[in-house]
N, C-alpha and C positions, 0 to 999 in steps of 0.2 A: 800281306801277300804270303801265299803258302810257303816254305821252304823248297820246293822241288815247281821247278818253271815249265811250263809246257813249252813246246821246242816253238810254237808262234812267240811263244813271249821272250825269248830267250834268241833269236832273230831277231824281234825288234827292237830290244837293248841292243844287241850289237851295232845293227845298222844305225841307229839314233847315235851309239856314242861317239861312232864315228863320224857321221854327218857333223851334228853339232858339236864337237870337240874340232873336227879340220876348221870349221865354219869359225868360231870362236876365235884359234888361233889364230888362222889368215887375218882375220877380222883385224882382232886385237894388236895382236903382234906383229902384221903387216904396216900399221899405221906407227908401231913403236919402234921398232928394229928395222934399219936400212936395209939389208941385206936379207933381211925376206921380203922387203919392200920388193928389190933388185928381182930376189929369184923369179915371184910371181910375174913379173912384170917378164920373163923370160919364158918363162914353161907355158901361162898362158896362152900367149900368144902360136907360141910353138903348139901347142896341145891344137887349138883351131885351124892352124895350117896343118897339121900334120893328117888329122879326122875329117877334114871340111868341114869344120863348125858350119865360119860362113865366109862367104866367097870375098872376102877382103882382109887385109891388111887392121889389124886393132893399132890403132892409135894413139886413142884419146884411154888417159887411166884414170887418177881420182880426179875428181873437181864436184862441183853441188850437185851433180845426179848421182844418184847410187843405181842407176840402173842404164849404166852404160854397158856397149858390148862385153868389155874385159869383164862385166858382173856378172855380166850373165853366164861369161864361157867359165868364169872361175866355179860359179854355183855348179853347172853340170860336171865341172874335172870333182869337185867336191863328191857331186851325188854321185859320179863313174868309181871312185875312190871308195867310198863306204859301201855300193854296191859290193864290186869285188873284194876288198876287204872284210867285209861281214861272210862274205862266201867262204872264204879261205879261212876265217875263223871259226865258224860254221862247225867246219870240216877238223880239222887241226882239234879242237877244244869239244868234240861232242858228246864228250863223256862229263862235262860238266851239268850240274843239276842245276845251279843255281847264281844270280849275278850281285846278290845283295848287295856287297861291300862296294862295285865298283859304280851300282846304282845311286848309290847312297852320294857318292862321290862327284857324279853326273849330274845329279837333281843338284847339288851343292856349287856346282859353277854354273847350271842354269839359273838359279834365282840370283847368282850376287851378279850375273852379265846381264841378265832382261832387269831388275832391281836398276845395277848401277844406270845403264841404258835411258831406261824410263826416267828417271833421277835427274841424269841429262837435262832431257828434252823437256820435263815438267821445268823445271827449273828457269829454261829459256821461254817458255812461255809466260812464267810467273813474272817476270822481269820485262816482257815482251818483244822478246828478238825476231823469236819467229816469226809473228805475225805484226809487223806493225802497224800505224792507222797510214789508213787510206794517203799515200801521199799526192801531191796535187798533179804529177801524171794520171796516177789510178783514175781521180775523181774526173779529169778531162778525157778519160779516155770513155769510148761507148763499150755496152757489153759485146757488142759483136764482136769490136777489135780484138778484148782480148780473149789468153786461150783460158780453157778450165783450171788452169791451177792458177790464173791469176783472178780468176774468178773467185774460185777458194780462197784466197788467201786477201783477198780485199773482203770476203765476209767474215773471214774469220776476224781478221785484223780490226773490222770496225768496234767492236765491243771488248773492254778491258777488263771487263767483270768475265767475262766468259774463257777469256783467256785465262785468269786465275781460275777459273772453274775448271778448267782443263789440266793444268799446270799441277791444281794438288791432288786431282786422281790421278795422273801419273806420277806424283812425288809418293804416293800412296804404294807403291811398288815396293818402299823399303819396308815392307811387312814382310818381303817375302827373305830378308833379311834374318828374321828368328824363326826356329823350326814349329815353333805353336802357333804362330800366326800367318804360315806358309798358305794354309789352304784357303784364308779369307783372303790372302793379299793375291793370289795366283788367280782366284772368280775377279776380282776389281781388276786386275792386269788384264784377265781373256778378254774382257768387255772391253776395256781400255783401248790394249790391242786390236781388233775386232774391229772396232769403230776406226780409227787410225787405218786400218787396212783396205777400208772398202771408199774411204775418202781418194786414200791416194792410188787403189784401181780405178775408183769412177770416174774422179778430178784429172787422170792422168800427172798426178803428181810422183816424180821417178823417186822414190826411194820403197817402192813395192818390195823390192826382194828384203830388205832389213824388217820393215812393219809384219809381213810375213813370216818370216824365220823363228823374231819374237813372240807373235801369235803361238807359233808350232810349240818355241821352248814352251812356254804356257801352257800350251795343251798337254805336256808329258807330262808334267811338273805333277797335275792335276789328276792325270790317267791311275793313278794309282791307288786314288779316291773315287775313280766315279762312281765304282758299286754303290760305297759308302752313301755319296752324296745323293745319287737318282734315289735311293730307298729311303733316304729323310726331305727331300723334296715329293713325291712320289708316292710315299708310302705311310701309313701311320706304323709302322713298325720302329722299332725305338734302334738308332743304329750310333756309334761312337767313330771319328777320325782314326785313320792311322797315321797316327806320329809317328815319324821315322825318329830311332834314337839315334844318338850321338854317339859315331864312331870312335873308339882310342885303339893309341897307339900303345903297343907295348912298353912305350922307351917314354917315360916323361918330356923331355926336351923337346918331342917331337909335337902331343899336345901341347904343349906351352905355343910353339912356331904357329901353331895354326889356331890358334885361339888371336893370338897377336896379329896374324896376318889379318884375321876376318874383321878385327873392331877396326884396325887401319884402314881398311874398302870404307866400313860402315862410317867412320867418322870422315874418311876424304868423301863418301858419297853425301852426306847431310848436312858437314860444314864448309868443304872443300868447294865442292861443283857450286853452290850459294854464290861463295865468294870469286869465284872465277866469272862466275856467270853475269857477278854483278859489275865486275872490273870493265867486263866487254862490255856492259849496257851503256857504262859510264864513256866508255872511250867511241863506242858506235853511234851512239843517239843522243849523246849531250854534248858530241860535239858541235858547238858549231857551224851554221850553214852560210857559204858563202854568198856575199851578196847579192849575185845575179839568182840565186836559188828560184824557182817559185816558174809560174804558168803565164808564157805571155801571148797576145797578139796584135797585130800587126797593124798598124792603124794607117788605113787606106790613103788618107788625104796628104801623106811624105809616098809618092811611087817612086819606084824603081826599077826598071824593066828589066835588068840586069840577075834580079833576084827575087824570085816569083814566094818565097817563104810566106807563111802567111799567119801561123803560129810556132812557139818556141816552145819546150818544155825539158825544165832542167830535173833531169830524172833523181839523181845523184850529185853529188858535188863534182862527180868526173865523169857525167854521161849527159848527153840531151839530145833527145826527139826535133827534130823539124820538121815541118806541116807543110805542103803544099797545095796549093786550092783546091786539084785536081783529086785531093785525097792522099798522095803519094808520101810516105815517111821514109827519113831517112836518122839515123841513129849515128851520132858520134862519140869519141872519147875526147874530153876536155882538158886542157892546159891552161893553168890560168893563172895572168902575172900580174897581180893584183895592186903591186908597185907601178907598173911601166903602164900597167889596164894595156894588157896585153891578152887577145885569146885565140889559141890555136882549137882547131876542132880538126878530129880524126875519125874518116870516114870508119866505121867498124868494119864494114863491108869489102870495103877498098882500101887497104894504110897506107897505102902511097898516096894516096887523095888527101887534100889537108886545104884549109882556108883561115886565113888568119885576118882578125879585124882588129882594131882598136875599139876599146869601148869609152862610154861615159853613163853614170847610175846618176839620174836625179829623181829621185824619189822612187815612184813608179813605172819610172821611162827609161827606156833603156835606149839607146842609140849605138849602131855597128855601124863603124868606117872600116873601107878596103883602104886602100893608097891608090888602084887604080880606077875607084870611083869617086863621081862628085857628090852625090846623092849617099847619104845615109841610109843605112836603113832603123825606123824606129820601131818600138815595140813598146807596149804597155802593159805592164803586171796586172794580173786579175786576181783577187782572191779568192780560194777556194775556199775558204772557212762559209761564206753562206751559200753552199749549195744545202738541197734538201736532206741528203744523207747528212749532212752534220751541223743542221740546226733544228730536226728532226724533234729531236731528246726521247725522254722516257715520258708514258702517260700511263697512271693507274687506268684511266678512264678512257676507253675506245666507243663513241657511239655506234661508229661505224669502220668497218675495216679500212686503214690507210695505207693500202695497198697500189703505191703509185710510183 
């Protein structure tokens, strides 16, 4: 890039380093540090009452969506924030030519936050957190019941090969890790990205603003090349990368500090997040499933007037679905005293609502006693292991499409 910035490019650094410098931060450091935890979780909200974001009250802050209200008002206080602060900088610094040193700087916590990020989430799917197989709710359930991300995620989940297929082009990220392999690793990231992005608009899977964001870093990352790139994709004309060089400090100490800081990212992101990642797998998916686990129904010839259930389905080890002929489902939280064969169920819906039975497991068969009924109620485990999705397999040889 020339030395002297035309005043578009020279607004869009500022706006960008503020955007994604606040965004980073918050990001980062909100999840690390209490007390920005605190702030955010104070100004936000205030920020929406204050402007009429929107006409209620933000409640709910982190939990598995990332695209709750508080995300949404945080990203506009963001984007209001680098607005007017690229304004006032704008203004203030106009006699400035040029942004190299602090671009340099900018591109340099983009790649090691989308890098570390990607690193993440390749990781977990390599190990397969994210997407796990089909479990026997999924497969009992019809497509219509569920919604598109659970659609999503029982297609993704059913194949383990694909999941690693996933998993090392986003581990693939750590290229963007060293400055000569910046520009191959930042094309595999936009695609990566890209793809990740249009899944969870389309799928309505909430974590849009994050897959997003990191598309964007990507796209700057990259912006700095595209001359370069469009004219050796594009062009027969013979054109070379701009490698950005390697900034020093005046003062030795200070390279040394950030030489040490970066293999530290590099080595917690490639050994580090591996081993975290596989700690969880171990303690998430290998634990053990309790006995009543698994998909049952209701076998007609024990009635019960009392209690019109008609299938069971134990989602998790502390949730399960109940069926009623009518169609009607009702979702509980599980307690279960596997000493005393004791089990509470909590209405999700309603917590004050609650039913407790006595049970007894012989083999396949399940039996629920109340105390103020005669009649049991029983229930037979079905397996899901021979439905067609998962005895299906792999065939070199299709004569014809099995598409069923």
């Amino acid at each position: 890039m020339k030395n002297n910035w035309s005043q578009i490019q020279k607004l869009g650094f500022q706006f960008s380093f503020l955007f994604f410098g606040l965004y980073i931060f918050f990001e980062f450091f909100g999840r690390a540090i209490p007390f920005v935890n605190q702030f955010l979780h104070w100004i936000v909200p205030l920020f929406s009452k204050t402007f009429g974001v929107v006409p209620y009250d933000i409640v709910v802050f982190e939990n598995g969506s990332g695209d709750t209200t508080y995300n949404w008002v945080l990203v506009l206080l963001i984007l209001v924030l680098a607005v007017f602060g690229s304004s006032i900088w704008a203004i203030v610094f106009s006699k400035n030519t040029n942004y190299d040193r602090l671009n340099y700087w900018l591109i340099a916590a983009l790649r090691f936050y989308v890098g570390f990020t990607l690193i993440e989430y390749g990781m977990i799917k390599v190990w397969k957190l994210q997407f796990p197989y089909p479990s026997p709710y999924r497969l009992m359930q019809t497509y219509g019941d569920s919604s598109p991300m659970a659609l999503a995620w029982t297609f993704l989940g059913f194949s383990k090969g694909y999941n690693l297929f996933m998993g090392i082009v986003e581990i693939l990220a750590s290229l963007l890790f060293w400055r000569r392999t910046v520009t191959v690793g930042a094309i595999i990231t936009l695609m990566t990205t890209a793809n990740v992005m249009a899944i969870n608009f389309f799928y309505d899977v909430p974590v849009k603003i994050l897959s997003s964001t990191l598309f964007l870093m990507t796209l700057y990352i990259l912006v700095f090349n595209i001359k370069d790139l469009l004219q050796f994709f594009f062009t027969d004309k013979p054109t070379t990368l701009n490698i950005q060089k390697a900034f020093r400090f005046s003062k030795k100490y200070l390279n040394i500090s950030i030489l040490v800081l970066k293999y530290a990212i590099v080595v917690f992101s490639l050994l580090g997040l591996p081993y975290f990642s596989y700690t969880t797998y171990v303690q998430d998916f290998k634990t053990p499933k309790h006995t009543l686990f698994g998909y049952y129904e209701r076998l007609a010839s024990v009635p019960n007037p009392s209690n019109d259930w008609v299938k069971l389905n134990f989602v998790y080890n502390d949730l399960i679905k109940t069926y009623k002929s009518g169609g009607i489902t009702a979702t509980y939280s599980v307690e279960l005293d596997s000493v005393k064969k004791h089990i509470k169920l909590i209405n999700v819906a309603i917590p004050d609502s609650s039913l407790k039975f006595s049970y007894k497991i012989q083999g396949d068969t399940l039996s629920l006693s109340q105390s103020n009924q005669k009649t049991p109620l029983i229930f037979l485990r079905k397996s899901t292991n021979n439905t067609r999705l998962m005895t299906r397999g792999f065939h070199w040889i299709n004569e014809t499409p099995y598409n069923f």
